[in-house]
N, C-alpha and C positions, 0 to 999 in steps of 0.2 A: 856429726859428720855426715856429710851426705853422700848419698847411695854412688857408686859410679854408675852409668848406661854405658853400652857402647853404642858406637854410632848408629849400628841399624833397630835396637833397643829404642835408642834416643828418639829415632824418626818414628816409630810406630806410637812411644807415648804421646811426641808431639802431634798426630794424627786424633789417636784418644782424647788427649786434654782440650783441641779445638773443637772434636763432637760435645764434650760435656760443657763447653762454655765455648761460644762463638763468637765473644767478645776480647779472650784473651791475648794479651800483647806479648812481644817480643821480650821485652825485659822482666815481664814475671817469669816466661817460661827458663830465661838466664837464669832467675834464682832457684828456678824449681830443678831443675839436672844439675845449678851447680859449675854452668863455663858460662863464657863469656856470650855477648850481644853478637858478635862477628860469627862465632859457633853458629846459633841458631838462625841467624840467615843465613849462614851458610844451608842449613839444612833446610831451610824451609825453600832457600831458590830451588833444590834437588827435589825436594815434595812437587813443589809445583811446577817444574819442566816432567812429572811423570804424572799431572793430571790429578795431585789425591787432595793440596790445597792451592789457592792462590792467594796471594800478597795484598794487603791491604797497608794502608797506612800506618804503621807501628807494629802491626802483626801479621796475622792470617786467617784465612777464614777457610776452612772444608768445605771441599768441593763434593756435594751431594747433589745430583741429575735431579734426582725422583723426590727428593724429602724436602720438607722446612716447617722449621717449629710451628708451635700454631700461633693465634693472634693471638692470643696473652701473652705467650711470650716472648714475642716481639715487639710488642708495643711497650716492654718492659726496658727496652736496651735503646739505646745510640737516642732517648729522649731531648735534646738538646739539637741535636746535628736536625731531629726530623719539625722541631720546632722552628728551626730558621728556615727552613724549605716551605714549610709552610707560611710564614708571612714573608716571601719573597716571591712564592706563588700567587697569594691571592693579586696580586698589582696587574695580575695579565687577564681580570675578570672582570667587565662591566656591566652596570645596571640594565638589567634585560635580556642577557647573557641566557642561554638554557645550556645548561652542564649536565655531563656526564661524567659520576666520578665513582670507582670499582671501591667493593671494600677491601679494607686493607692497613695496616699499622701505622704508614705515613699519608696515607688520603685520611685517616681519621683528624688528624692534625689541621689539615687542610681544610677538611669541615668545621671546625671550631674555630678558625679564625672566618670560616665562611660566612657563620654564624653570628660573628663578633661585627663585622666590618663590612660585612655587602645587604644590600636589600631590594627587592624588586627580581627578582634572579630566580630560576625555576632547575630544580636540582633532581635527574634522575638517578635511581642509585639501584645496587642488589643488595646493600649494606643495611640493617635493620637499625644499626647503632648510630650510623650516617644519618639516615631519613628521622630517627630521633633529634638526634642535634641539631640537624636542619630546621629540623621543624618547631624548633622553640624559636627564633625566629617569626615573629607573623606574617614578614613579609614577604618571606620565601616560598615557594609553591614546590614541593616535593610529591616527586614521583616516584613507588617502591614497586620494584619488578617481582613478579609473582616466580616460584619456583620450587624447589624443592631445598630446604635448609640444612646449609654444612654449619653446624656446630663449631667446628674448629677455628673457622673462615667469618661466623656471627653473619651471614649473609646466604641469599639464594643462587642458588647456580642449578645447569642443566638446561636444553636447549629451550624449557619456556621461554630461562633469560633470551636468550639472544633472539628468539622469534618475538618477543614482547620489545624489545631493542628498535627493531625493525620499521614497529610505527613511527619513530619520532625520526628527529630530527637536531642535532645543537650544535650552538656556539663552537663547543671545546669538549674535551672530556679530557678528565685528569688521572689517571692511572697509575700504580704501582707497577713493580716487575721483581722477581727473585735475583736479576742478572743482567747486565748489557753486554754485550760483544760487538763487535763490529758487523755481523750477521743482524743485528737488531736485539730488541729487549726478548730477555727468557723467561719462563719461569717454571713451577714442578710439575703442575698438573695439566689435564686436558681442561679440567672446567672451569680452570682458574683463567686459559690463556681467551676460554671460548668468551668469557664475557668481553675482558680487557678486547679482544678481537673485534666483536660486535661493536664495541664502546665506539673505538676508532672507526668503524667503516663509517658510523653515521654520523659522524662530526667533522665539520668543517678544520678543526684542529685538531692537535691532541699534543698534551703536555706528559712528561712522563717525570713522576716524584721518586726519586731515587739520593738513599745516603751515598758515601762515597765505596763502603764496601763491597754496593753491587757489582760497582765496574770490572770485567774480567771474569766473573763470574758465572758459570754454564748452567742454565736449568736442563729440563729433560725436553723440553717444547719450546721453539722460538714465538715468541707472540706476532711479531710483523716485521717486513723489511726495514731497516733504517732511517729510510728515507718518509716513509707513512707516521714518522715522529719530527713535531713542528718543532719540538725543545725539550729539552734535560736539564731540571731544577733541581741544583745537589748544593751540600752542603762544602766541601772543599775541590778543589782542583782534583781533575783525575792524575793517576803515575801517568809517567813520559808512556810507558808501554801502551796504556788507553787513550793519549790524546789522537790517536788515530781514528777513530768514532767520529770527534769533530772536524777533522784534518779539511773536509770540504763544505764546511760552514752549514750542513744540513743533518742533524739537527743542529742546532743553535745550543751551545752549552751556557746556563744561568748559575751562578756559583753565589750562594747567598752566606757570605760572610762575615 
């Protein structure tokens, strides 16, 4: 027989259970208290009209400013969702193209089919794992930004990056975010937003890779206005409540399904 919670019990584990797994849905958390599917969205609209989660497709996701797991594991979840982003991205990349693309769980994706499928194309990165995979490719000409190594991140940051950013010059750059709002893409850190920032300034475009759980999502640092993003390559439709991002066709929403 399972445990009763009451209702403010109930909200605090559903808080806990999204920290310890960021993937869990609505209808596991029904089995786990024990009520029904309508129960816990009921609670989880009330979590996230007070800021602690927001609503994703099926479930929810905690809302943390300052934190996000590291890249292990993240590139351990939503493997499928970030696989179709990736080959629906690479189509907006051609031959001779000079890219900029940050490290990151769903840019790594995007490098492997970079790898797969493009040639002639010259790839700057802070990503060590990226400018590896690029680089088996012979035809690719990889560029790796000097900096100081986050371990967690598999890549360089700190202002060498963005001072090293500076020379070049590309096509596009393709980027991650922890979050989109209608404010523009988010994410936790300063050194995370400082690359993605630099990325963008010096590119004629900029794509941004994002599953659909970012949408609604608050980091602690906005990375750029809305509008300094040429397109958002996601994996499903965003909720009614996010289609207002796209509402004025800039950026362009690509939904690769």
């Amino acid at each position: 027989m399972k445990r009763k919670f009451s209702k403010q019990a109930r909200r605090e584990r559903i808080v806990a259970e999204l920290r310890a797994n960021p993937t869990v849905r609505i209808s596991e958390l029904a089995r786990t208290f024990g009520v029904t599917t309508e129960t816990v969205r009921r609670d989880v609209d009330t979590l996230s009209r007070e800021g602690l989660v927001s609503r994703t497709y099926g479930g929810a996701a905690v809302t943390t400013l300052a934190h996000e797991p590291s890249l292990d594991e993240r590139t351990a979840i939503l493997v499928d969702e970030r696989t179709r982003i990736a080959k629906r991205a690479v189509a907006f990349v051609q031959p001779g193209d000079v890219l900029m693309v940050d490290s990151g769980a769903t840019t790594a994706h995007f490098v492997r089919r970079l790898a797969v499928e493009l040639k002639d194309i010259t790839v700057i990165t802070n990503s060590i794992a990226h400018a590896a995979v690029a680089g088996s490719n012979p035809s690719i000409k990889v560029i790796l930004c000097p900096g100081y190594f986050l371990a967690g991140e598999r890549g360089t940051y700190g202002p060498e990056v963005a001072e090293f950013l500076r020379r070049y010059r590309a096509n596009q750059c393709f980027v991650g975010a922890g979050g989109m709002t209608a404010e523009g893409p988010n994410d936790v850190s300063a050194e995370l937003c400082w690359v993605k920032r630099a990325m963008i300034e010096r590119s004629a475009a900029c794509t941004l890779l994002i599953d659909h759980s970012k949408f609604g999502h608050l980091g602690l640092e906005v990375i750029c206005p809305l509008d300094r993003v040429t397109r958002v390559v996601t994996d499903r439709q965003p909720l009614p409540e996010h289609q207002t991002i796209f509402s004025k066709g800039n950026p362009e929403l690509v939904v690769a399904e």
